[in-house]
C-alpha positions as semicolon CSV with decimal commas, in nm:
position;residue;x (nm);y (nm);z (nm)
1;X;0,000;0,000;0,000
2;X;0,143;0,325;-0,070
3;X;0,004;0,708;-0,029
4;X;0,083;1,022;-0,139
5;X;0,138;1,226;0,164
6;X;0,488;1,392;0,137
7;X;0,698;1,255;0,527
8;X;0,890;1,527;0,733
9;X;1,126;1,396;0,977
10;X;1,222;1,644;1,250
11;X;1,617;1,670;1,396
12;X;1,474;1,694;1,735
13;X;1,122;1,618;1,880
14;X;0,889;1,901;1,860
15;X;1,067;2,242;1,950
16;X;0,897;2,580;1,951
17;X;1,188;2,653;1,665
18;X;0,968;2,435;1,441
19;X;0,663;2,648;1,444
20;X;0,653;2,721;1,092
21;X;0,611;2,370;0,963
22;X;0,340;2,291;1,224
23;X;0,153;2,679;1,106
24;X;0,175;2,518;0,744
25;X;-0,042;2,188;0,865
26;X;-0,257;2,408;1,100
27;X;-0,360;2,699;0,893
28;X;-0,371;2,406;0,596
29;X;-0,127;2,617;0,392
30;X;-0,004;2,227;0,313
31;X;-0,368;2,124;0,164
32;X;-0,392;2,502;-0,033
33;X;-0,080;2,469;-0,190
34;X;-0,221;2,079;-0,298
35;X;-0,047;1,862;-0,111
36;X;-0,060;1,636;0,224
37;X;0,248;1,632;0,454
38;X;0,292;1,382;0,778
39;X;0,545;1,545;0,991
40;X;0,731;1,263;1,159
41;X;0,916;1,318;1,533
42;X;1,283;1,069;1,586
43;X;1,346;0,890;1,896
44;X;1,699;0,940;1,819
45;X;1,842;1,235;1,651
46;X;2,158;1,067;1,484
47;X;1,918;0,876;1,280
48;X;1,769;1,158;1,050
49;X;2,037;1,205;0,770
50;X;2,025;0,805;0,744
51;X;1,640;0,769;0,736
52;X;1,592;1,004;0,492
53;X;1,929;0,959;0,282
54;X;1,760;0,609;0,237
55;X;1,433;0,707;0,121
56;X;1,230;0,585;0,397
57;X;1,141;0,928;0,461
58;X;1,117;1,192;0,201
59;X;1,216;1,537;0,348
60;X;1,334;1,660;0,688
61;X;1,560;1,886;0,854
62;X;1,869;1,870;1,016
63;X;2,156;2,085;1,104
64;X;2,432;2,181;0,829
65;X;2,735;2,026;0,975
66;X;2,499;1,723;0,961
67;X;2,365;1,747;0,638
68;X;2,732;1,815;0,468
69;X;2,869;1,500;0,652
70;X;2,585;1,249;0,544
71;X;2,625;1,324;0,206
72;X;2,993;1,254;0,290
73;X;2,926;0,933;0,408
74;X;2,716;0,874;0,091
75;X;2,416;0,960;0,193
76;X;2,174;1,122;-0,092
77;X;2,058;1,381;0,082
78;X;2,008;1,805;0,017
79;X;1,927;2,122;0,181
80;X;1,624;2,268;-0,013
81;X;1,599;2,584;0,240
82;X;1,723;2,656;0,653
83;X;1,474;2,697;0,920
84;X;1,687;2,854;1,201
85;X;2,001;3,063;1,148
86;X;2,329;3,051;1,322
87;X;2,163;2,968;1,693
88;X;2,434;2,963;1,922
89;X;2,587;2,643;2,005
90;X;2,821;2,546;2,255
91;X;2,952;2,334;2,578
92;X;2,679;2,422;2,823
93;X;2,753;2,409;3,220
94;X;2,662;2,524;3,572
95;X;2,914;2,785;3,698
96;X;2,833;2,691;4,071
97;X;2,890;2,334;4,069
98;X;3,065;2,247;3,718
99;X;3,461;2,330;3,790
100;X;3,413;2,486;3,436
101;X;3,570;2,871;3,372
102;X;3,611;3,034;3,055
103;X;3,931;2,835;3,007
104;X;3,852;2,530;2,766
105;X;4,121;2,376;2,960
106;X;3,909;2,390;3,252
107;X;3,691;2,075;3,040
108;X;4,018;1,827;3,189
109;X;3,878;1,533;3,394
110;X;3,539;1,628;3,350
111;X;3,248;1,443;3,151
112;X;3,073;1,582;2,894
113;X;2,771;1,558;2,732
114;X;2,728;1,525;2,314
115;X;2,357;1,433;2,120
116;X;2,547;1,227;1,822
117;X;2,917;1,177;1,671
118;X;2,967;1,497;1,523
119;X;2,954;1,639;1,865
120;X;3,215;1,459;1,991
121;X;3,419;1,486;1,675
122;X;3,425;1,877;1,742
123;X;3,565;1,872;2,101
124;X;3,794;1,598;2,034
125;X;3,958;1,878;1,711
126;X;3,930;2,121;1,981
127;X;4,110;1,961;2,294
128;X;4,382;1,960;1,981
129;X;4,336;2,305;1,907
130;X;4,369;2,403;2,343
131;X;4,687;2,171;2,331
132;X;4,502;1,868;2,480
133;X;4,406;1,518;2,411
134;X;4,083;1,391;2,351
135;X;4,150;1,142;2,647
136;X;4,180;1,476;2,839
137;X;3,802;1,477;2,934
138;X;3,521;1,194;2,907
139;X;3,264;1,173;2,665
140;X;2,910;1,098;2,730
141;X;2,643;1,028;2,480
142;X;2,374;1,147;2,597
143;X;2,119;1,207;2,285
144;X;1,822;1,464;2,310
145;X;1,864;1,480;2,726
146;X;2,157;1,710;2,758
147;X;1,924;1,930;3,025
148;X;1,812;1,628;3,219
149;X;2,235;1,491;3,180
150;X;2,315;1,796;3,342
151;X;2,054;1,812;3,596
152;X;2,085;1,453;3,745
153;X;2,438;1,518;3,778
154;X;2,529;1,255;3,514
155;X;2,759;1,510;3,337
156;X;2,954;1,791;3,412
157;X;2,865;1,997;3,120
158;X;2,682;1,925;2,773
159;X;2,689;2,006;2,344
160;X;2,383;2,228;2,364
161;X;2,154;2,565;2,186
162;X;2,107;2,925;2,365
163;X;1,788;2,898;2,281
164;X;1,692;2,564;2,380
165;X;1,950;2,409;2,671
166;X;2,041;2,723;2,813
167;X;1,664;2,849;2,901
168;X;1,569;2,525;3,063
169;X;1,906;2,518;3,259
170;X;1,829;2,884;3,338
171;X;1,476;2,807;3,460
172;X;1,582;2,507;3,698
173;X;1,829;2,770;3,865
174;X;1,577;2,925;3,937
175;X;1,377;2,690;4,069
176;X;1,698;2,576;4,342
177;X;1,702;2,907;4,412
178;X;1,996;2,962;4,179
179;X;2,079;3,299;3,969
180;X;1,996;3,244;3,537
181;X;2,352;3,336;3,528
182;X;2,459;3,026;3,686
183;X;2,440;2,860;3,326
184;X;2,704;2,921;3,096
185;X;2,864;2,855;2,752
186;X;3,220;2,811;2,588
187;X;3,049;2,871;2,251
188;X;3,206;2,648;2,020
189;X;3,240;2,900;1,695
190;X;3,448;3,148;1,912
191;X;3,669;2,836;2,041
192;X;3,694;2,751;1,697
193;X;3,759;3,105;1,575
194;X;3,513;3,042;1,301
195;X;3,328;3,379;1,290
196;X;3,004;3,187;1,264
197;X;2,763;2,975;1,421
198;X;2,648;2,861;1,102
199;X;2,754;2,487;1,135
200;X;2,435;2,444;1,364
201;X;2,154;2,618;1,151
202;X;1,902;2,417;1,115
203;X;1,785;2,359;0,738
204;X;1,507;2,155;0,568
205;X;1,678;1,852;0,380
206;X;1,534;1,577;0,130
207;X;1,592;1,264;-0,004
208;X;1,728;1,352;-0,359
209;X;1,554;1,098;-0,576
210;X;1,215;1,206;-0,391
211;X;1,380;1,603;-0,501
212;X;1,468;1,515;-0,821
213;X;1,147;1,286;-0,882
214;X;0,911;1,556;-0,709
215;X;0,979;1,883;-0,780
216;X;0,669;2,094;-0,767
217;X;0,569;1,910;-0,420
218;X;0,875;2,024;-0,300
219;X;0,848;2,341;-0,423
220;X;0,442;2,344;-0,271
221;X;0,600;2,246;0,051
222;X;0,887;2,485;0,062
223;X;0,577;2,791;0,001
224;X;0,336;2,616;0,228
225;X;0,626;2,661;0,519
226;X;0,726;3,038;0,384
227;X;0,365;3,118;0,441
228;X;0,393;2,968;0,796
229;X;0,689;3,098;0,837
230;X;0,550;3,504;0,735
231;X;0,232;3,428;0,963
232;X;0,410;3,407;1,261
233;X;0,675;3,713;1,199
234;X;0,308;3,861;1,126
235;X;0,133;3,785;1,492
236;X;0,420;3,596;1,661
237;X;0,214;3,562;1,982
238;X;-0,106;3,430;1,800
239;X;0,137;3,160;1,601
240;X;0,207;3,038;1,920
241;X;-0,102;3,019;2,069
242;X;-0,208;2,792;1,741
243;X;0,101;2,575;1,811
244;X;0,004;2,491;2,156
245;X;-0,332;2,390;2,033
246;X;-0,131;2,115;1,868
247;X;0,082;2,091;2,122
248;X;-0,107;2,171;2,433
249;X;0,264;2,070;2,608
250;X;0,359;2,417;2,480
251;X;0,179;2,584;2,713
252;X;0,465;2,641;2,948
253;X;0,732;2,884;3,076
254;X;0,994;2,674;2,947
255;X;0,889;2,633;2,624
256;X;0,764;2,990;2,585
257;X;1,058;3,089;2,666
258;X;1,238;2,868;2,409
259;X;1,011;3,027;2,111
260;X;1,126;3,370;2,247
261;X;1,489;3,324;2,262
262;X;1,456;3,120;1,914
263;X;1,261;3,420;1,742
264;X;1,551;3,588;1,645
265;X;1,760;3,290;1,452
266;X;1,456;3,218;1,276
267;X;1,471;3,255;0,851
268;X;1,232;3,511;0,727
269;X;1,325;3,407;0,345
270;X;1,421;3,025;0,438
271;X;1,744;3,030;0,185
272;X;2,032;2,873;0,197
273;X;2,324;3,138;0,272
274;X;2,629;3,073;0,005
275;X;2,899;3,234;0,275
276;X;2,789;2,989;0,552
277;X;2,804;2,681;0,355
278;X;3,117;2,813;0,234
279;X;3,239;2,820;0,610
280;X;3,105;2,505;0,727
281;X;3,257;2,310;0,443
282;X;3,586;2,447;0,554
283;X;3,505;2,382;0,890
284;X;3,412;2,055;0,793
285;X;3,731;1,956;0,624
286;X;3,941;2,069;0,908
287;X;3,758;1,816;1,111
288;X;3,818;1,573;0,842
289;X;3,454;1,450;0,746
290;X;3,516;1,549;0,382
291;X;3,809;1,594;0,166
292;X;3,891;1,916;-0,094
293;X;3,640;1,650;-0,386
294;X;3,323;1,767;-0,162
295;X;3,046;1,961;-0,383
296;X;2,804;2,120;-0,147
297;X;2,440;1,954;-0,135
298;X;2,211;2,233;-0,134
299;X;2,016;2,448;-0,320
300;X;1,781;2,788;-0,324
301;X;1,568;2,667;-0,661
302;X;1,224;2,605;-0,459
303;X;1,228;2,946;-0,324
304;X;1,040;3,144;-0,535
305;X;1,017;3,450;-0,368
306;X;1,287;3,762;-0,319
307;X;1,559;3,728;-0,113
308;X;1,647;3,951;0,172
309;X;2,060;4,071;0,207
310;X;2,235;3,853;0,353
311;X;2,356;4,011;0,738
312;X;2,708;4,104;0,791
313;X;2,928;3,784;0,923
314;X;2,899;3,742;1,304
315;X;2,566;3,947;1,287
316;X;2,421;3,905;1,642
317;X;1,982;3,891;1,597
318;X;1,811;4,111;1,923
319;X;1,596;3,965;2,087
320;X;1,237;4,059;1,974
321;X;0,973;4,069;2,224
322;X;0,735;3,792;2,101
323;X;0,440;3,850;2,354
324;X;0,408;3,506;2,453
325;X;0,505;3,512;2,826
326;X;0,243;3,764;2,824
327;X;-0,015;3,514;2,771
328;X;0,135;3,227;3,023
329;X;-0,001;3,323;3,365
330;X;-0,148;3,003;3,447
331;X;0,148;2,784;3,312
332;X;0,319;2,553;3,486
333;X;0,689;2,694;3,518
334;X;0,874;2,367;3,652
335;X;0,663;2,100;3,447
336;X;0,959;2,055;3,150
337;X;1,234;2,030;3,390
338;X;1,041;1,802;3,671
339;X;1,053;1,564;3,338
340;X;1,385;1,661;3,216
341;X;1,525;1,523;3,595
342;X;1,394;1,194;3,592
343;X;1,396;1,098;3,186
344;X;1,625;0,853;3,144
Protein backbone atom coordinates (compact mmCIF):
# COMPACT_ATOMS: atom_id res chain seq x y z
CA UNK A 1 0.00 0.00 0.00
CA UNK A 2 1.43 3.25 -0.70
CA UNK A 3 0.04 7.08 -0.29
CA UNK A 4 0.83 10.22 -1.39
CA UNK A 5 1.38 12.26 1.64
CA UNK A 6 4.88 13.92 1.37
CA UNK A 7 6.98 12.55 5.27
CA UNK A 8 8.90 15.27 7.33
CA UNK A 9 11.26 13.96 9.77
CA UNK A 10 12.22 16.44 12.50
CA UNK A 11 16.17 16.70 13.96
CA UNK A 12 14.74 16.94 17.35
CA UNK A 13 11.22 16.18 18.80
CA UNK A 14 8.89 19.01 18.60
CA UNK A 15 10.67 22.42 19.50
CA UNK A 16 8.97 25.80 19.51
CA UNK A 17 11.88 26.53 16.65
CA UNK A 18 9.68 24.35 14.41
CA UNK A 19 6.63 26.48 14.44
CA UNK A 20 6.53 27.21 10.92
CA UNK A 21 6.11 23.70 9.63
CA UNK A 22 3.40 22.91 12.24
CA UNK A 23 1.53 26.79 11.06
CA UNK A 24 1.75 25.18 7.44
CA UNK A 25 -0.42 21.88 8.65
CA UNK A 26 -2.57 24.08 11.00
CA UNK A 27 -3.60 26.99 8.93
CA UNK A 28 -3.71 24.06 5.96
CA UNK A 29 -1.27 26.17 3.92
CA UNK A 30 -0.04 22.27 3.13
CA UNK A 31 -3.68 21.24 1.64
CA UNK A 32 -3.92 25.02 -0.33
CA UNK A 33 -0.80 24.69 -1.90
CA UNK A 34 -2.21 20.79 -2.98
CA UNK A 35 -0.47 18.62 -1.11
CA UNK A 36 -0.60 16.36 2.24
CA UNK A 37 2.48 16.32 4.54
CA UNK A 38 2.92 13.82 7.78
CA UNK A 39 5.45 15.45 9.91
CA UNK A 40 7.31 12.63 11.59
CA UNK A 41 9.16 13.18 15.33
CA UNK A 42 12.83 10.69 15.86
CA UNK A 43 13.46 8.90 18.96
CA UNK A 44 16.99 9.40 18.19
CA UNK A 45 18.42 12.35 16.51
CA UNK A 46 21.58 10.67 14.84
CA UNK A 47 19.18 8.76 12.80
CA UNK A 48 17.69 11.58 10.50
CA UNK A 49 20.37 12.05 7.70
CA UNK A 50 20.25 8.05 7.44
CA UNK A 51 16.40 7.69 7.36
CA UNK A 52 15.92 10.04 4.92
CA UNK A 53 19.29 9.59 2.82
CA UNK A 54 17.60 6.09 2.37
CA UNK A 55 14.33 7.07 1.21
CA UNK A 56 12.30 5.85 3.97
CA UNK A 57 11.41 9.28 4.61
CA UNK A 58 11.17 11.92 2.01
CA UNK A 59 12.16 15.37 3.48
CA UNK A 60 13.34 16.60 6.88
CA UNK A 61 15.60 18.86 8.54
CA UNK A 62 18.69 18.70 10.16
CA UNK A 63 21.56 20.85 11.04
CA UNK A 64 24.32 21.81 8.29
CA UNK A 65 27.35 20.26 9.75
CA UNK A 66 24.99 17.23 9.61
CA UNK A 67 23.65 17.47 6.38
CA UNK A 68 27.32 18.15 4.68
CA UNK A 69 28.69 15.00 6.52
CA UNK A 70 25.85 12.49 5.44
CA UNK A 71 26.25 13.24 2.06
CA UNK A 72 29.93 12.54 2.90
CA UNK A 73 29.26 9.33 4.08
CA UNK A 74 27.16 8.74 0.91
CA UNK A 75 24.16 9.60 1.93
CA UNK A 76 21.74 11.22 -0.92
CA UNK A 77 20.58 13.81 0.82
CA UNK A 78 20.08 18.05 0.17
CA UNK A 79 19.27 21.22 1.81
CA UNK A 80 16.24 22.68 -0.13
CA UNK A 81 15.99 25.84 2.40
CA UNK A 82 17.23 26.56 6.53
CA UNK A 83 14.74 26.97 9.20
CA UNK A 84 16.87 28.54 12.01
CA UNK A 85 20.01 30.63 11.48
CA UNK A 86 23.29 30.51 13.22
CA UNK A 87 21.63 29.68 16.93
CA UNK A 88 24.34 29.63 19.22
CA UNK A 89 25.87 26.43 20.05
CA UNK A 90 28.21 25.46 22.55
CA UNK A 91 29.52 23.34 25.78
CA UNK A 92 26.79 24.22 28.23
CA UNK A 93 27.53 24.09 32.20
CA UNK A 94 26.62 25.24 35.72
CA UNK A 95 29.14 27.85 36.98
CA UNK A 96 28.33 26.91 40.71
CA UNK A 97 28.90 23.34 40.69
CA UNK A 98 30.65 22.47 37.18
CA UNK A 99 34.61 23.30 37.90
CA UNK A 100 34.13 24.86 34.36
CA UNK A 101 35.70 28.71 33.72
CA UNK A 102 36.11 30.34 30.55
CA UNK A 103 39.31 28.35 30.07
CA UNK A 104 38.52 25.30 27.66
CA UNK A 105 41.21 23.76 29.60
CA UNK A 106 39.09 23.90 32.52
CA UNK A 107 36.91 20.75 30.40
CA UNK A 108 40.18 18.27 31.89
CA UNK A 109 38.78 15.33 33.94
CA UNK A 110 35.39 16.28 33.50
CA UNK A 111 32.48 14.43 31.51
CA UNK A 112 30.73 15.82 28.94
CA UNK A 113 27.71 15.58 27.32
CA UNK A 114 27.28 15.25 23.14
CA UNK A 115 23.57 14.33 21.20
CA UNK A 116 25.47 12.27 18.22
CA UNK A 117 29.17 11.77 16.71
CA UNK A 118 29.67 14.97 15.23
CA UNK A 119 29.54 16.39 18.65
CA UNK A 120 32.15 14.59 19.91
CA UNK A 121 34.19 14.86 16.75
CA UNK A 122 34.25 18.77 17.42
CA UNK A 123 35.65 18.72 21.01
CA UNK A 124 37.94 15.98 20.34
CA UNK A 125 39.58 18.78 17.11
CA UNK A 126 39.30 21.21 19.81
CA UNK A 127 41.10 19.61 22.94
CA UNK A 128 43.82 19.60 19.81
CA UNK A 129 43.36 23.05 19.07
CA UNK A 130 43.69 24.03 23.43
CA UNK A 131 46.87 21.71 23.31
CA UNK A 132 45.02 18.68 24.80
CA UNK A 133 44.06 15.18 24.11
CA UNK A 134 40.83 13.91 23.51
CA UNK A 135 41.50 11.42 26.47
CA UNK A 136 41.80 14.76 28.39
CA UNK A 137 38.02 14.77 29.34
CA UNK A 138 35.21 11.94 29.07
CA UNK A 139 32.64 11.73 26.65
CA UNK A 140 29.10 10.98 27.30
CA UNK A 141 26.43 10.28 24.80
CA UNK A 142 23.74 11.47 25.97
CA UNK A 143 21.19 12.07 22.85
CA UNK A 144 18.22 14.64 23.10
CA UNK A 145 18.64 14.80 27.26
CA UNK A 146 21.57 17.10 27.58
CA UNK A 147 19.24 19.30 30.25
CA UNK A 148 18.12 16.28 32.19
CA UNK A 149 22.35 14.91 31.80
CA UNK A 150 23.15 17.96 33.42
CA UNK A 151 20.54 18.12 35.96
CA UNK A 152 20.85 14.53 37.45
CA UNK A 153 24.38 15.18 37.78
CA UNK A 154 25.29 12.55 35.14
CA UNK A 155 27.59 15.10 33.37
CA UNK A 156 29.54 17.91 34.12
CA UNK A 157 28.65 19.97 31.20
CA UNK A 158 26.82 19.25 27.73
CA UNK A 159 26.89 20.06 23.44
CA UNK A 160 23.83 22.28 23.64
CA UNK A 161 21.54 25.65 21.86
CA UNK A 162 21.07 29.25 23.65
CA UNK A 163 17.88 28.98 22.81
CA UNK A 164 16.92 25.64 23.80
CA UNK A 165 19.50 24.09 26.71
CA UNK A 166 20.41 27.23 28.13
CA UNK A 167 16.64 28.49 29.01
CA UNK A 168 15.69 25.25 30.63
CA UNK A 169 19.06 25.18 32.59
CA UNK A 170 18.29 28.84 33.38
CA UNK A 171 14.76 28.07 34.60
CA UNK A 172 15.82 25.07 36.98
CA UNK A 173 18.29 27.70 38.65
CA UNK A 174 15.77 29.25 39.37
CA UNK A 175 13.77 26.90 40.69
CA UNK A 176 16.98 25.76 43.42
CA UNK A 177 17.02 29.07 44.12
CA UNK A 178 19.96 29.62 41.79
CA UNK A 179 20.79 32.99 39.69
CA UNK A 180 19.96 32.44 35.37
CA UNK A 181 23.52 33.36 35.28
CA UNK A 182 24.59 30.26 36.86
CA UNK A 183 24.40 28.60 33.26
CA UNK A 184 27.04 29.21 30.96
CA UNK A 185 28.64 28.55 27.52
CA UNK A 186 32.20 28.11 25.88
CA UNK A 187 30.49 28.71 22.51
CA UNK A 188 32.06 26.48 20.20
CA UNK A 189 32.40 29.00 16.95
CA UNK A 190 34.48 31.48 19.12
CA UNK A 191 36.69 28.36 20.41
CA UNK A 192 36.94 27.51 16.97
CA UNK A 193 37.59 31.05 15.75
CA UNK A 194 35.13 30.42 13.01
CA UNK A 195 33.28 33.79 12.90
CA UNK A 196 30.04 31.87 12.64
CA UNK A 197 27.63 29.75 14.21
CA UNK A 198 26.48 28.61 11.02
CA UNK A 199 27.54 24.87 11.35
CA UNK A 200 24.35 24.44 13.64
CA UNK A 201 21.54 26.18 11.51
CA UNK A 202 19.02 24.17 11.15
CA UNK A 203 17.85 23.59 7.38
CA UNK A 204 15.07 21.55 5.68
CA UNK A 205 16.78 18.52 3.80
CA UNK A 206 15.34 15.77 1.30
CA UNK A 207 15.92 12.64 -0.04
CA UNK A 208 17.28 13.52 -3.59
CA UNK A 209 15.54 10.98 -5.76
CA UNK A 210 12.15 12.06 -3.91
CA UNK A 211 13.80 16.03 -5.01
CA UNK A 212 14.68 15.15 -8.21
CA UNK A 213 11.47 12.86 -8.82
CA UNK A 214 9.11 15.56 -7.09
CA UNK A 215 9.79 18.83 -7.80
CA UNK A 216 6.69 20.94 -7.67
CA UNK A 217 5.69 19.10 -4.20
CA UNK A 218 8.75 20.24 -3.00
CA UNK A 219 8.48 23.41 -4.23
CA UNK A 220 4.42 23.44 -2.71
CA UNK A 221 6.00 22.46 0.51
CA UNK A 222 8.87 24.85 0.62
CA UNK A 223 5.77 27.91 0.01
CA UNK A 224 3.36 26.16 2.28
CA UNK A 225 6.26 26.61 5.19
CA UNK A 226 7.26 30.38 3.84
CA UNK A 227 3.65 31.18 4.41
CA UNK A 228 3.93 29.68 7.96
CA UNK A 229 6.89 30.98 8.37
CA UNK A 230 5.50 35.04 7.35
CA UNK A 231 2.32 34.28 9.63
CA UNK A 232 4.10 34.07 12.61
CA UNK A 233 6.75 37.13 11.99
CA UNK A 234 3.08 38.61 11.26
CA UNK A 235 1.33 37.85 14.92
CA UNK A 236 4.20 35.96 16.61
CA UNK A 237 2.14 35.62 19.82
CA UNK A 238 -1.06 34.30 18.00
CA UNK A 239 1.37 31.60 16.01
CA UNK A 240 2.07 30.38 19.20
CA UNK A 241 -1.02 30.19 20.69
CA UNK A 242 -2.08 27.92 17.41
CA UNK A 243 1.01 25.75 18.11
CA UNK A 244 0.04 24.91 21.56
CA UNK A 245 -3.32 23.90 20.33
CA UNK A 246 -1.31 21.15 18.68
CA UNK A 247 0.82 20.91 21.22
CA UNK A 248 -1.07 21.71 24.33
CA UNK A 249 2.64 20.70 26.08
CA UNK A 250 3.59 24.17 24.80
CA UNK A 251 1.79 25.84 27.13
CA UNK A 252 4.65 26.41 29.48
CA UNK A 253 7.32 28.84 30.76
CA UNK A 254 9.94 26.74 29.47
CA UNK A 255 8.89 26.33 26.24
CA UNK A 256 7.64 29.90 25.85
CA UNK A 257 10.58 30.89 26.66
CA UNK A 258 12.38 28.68 24.09
CA UNK A 259 10.11 30.27 21.11
CA UNK A 260 11.26 33.70 22.47
CA UNK A 261 14.89 33.24 22.62
CA UNK A 262 14.56 31.20 19.14
CA UNK A 263 12.61 34.20 17.42
CA UNK A 264 15.51 35.88 16.45
CA UNK A 265 17.60 32.90 14.52
CA UNK A 266 14.56 32.18 12.76
CA UNK A 267 14.71 32.55 8.51
CA UNK A 268 12.32 35.11 7.27
CA UNK A 269 13.25 34.07 3.45
CA UNK A 270 14.21 30.25 4.38
CA UNK A 271 17.44 30.30 1.85
CA UNK A 272 20.32 28.73 1.97
CA UNK A 273 23.24 31.38 2.72
CA UNK A 274 26.29 30.73 0.05
CA UNK A 275 28.99 32.34 2.75
CA UNK A 276 27.89 29.89 5.52
CA UNK A 277 28.04 26.81 3.55
CA UNK A 278 31.17 28.13 2.34
CA UNK A 279 32.39 28.20 6.10
CA UNK A 280 31.05 25.05 7.27
CA UNK A 281 32.57 23.10 4.43
CA UNK A 282 35.86 24.47 5.54
CA UNK A 283 35.05 23.82 8.90
CA UNK A 284 34.12 20.55 7.93
CA UNK A 285 37.31 19.56 6.24
CA UNK A 286 39.41 20.69 9.08
CA UNK A 287 37.58 18.16 11.11
CA UNK A 288 38.18 15.73 8.42
CA UNK A 289 34.54 14.50 7.46
CA UNK A 290 35.16 15.49 3.82
CA UNK A 291 38.09 15.94 1.66
CA UNK A 292 38.91 19.16 -0.94
CA UNK A 293 36.40 16.50 -3.86
CA UNK A 294 33.23 17.67 -1.62
CA UNK A 295 30.46 19.61 -3.83
CA UNK A 296 28.04 21.20 -1.47
CA UNK A 297 24.40 19.54 -1.35
CA UNK A 298 22.11 22.33 -1.34
CA UNK A 299 20.16 24.48 -3.20
CA UNK A 300 17.81 27.88 -3.24
CA UNK A 301 15.68 26.67 -6.61
CA UNK A 302 12.24 26.05 -4.59
CA UNK A 303 12.28 29.46 -3.24
CA UNK A 304 10.40 31.44 -5.35
CA UNK A 305 10.17 34.50 -3.68
CA UNK A 306 12.87 37.62 -3.19
CA UNK A 307 15.59 37.28 -1.13
CA UNK A 308 16.47 39.51 1.72
CA UNK A 309 20.60 40.71 2.07
CA UNK A 310 22.35 38.53 3.53
CA UNK A 311 23.56 40.11 7.38
CA UNK A 312 27.08 41.04 7.91
CA UNK A 313 29.28 37.84 9.23
CA UNK A 314 28.99 37.42 13.04
CA UNK A 315 25.66 39.47 12.87
CA UNK A 316 24.21 39.05 16.42
CA UNK A 317 19.82 38.91 15.97
CA UNK A 318 18.11 41.11 19.23
CA UNK A 319 15.96 39.65 20.87
CA UNK A 320 12.37 40.59 19.74
CA UNK A 321 9.73 40.69 22.24
CA UNK A 322 7.35 37.92 21.01
CA UNK A 323 4.40 38.50 23.54
CA UNK A 324 4.08 35.06 24.53
CA UNK A 325 5.05 35.12 28.26
CA UNK A 326 2.43 37.64 28.24
CA UNK A 327 -0.15 35.14 27.71
CA UNK A 328 1.35 32.27 30.23
CA UNK A 329 -0.01 33.23 33.65
CA UNK A 330 -1.48 30.03 34.47
CA UNK A 331 1.48 27.84 33.12
CA UNK A 332 3.19 25.53 34.86
CA UNK A 333 6.89 26.94 35.18
CA UNK A 334 8.74 23.67 36.52
CA UNK A 335 6.63 21.00 34.47
CA UNK A 336 9.59 20.55 31.50
CA UNK A 337 12.34 20.30 33.90
CA UNK A 338 10.41 18.02 36.71
CA UNK A 339 10.53 15.64 33.38
CA UNK A 340 13.85 16.61 32.16
CA UNK A 341 15.25 15.23 35.95
CA UNK A 342 13.94 11.94 35.92
CA UNK A 343 13.96 10.98 31.86
CA UNK A 344 16.25 8.53 31.44
Amino acid sequence: MSTDKITCLLNWHATPYHLPLFLAEKLNYFTEEGIKVAILEPNNPSDVTEIIGSGKVDLGCKAMIHTIAGKARGFPIKAIGTFLDEPFTGVVYLESQSGITTDFQSLKGKRIGYVGEFGKIQLDELTKYYGMVPADYTAVRVGMNVTGAIIRGEIDAGIGLENVQMVELEEWSVLQGRSRDDVKMLRIDELAELGCCCFCSILFIGNETFINNNPEKVASFMKAIKRGADYMFANPAAAYELFVEMKPHMDSVVNRKIYQRSFRYMSRDLKNVQRDWDKVTRYCKRLEIVDDSFVQNMTNEFLTWPMQPDTPSGFIHPTIDTGVLAKCGGCDRGADLRVAAVEA
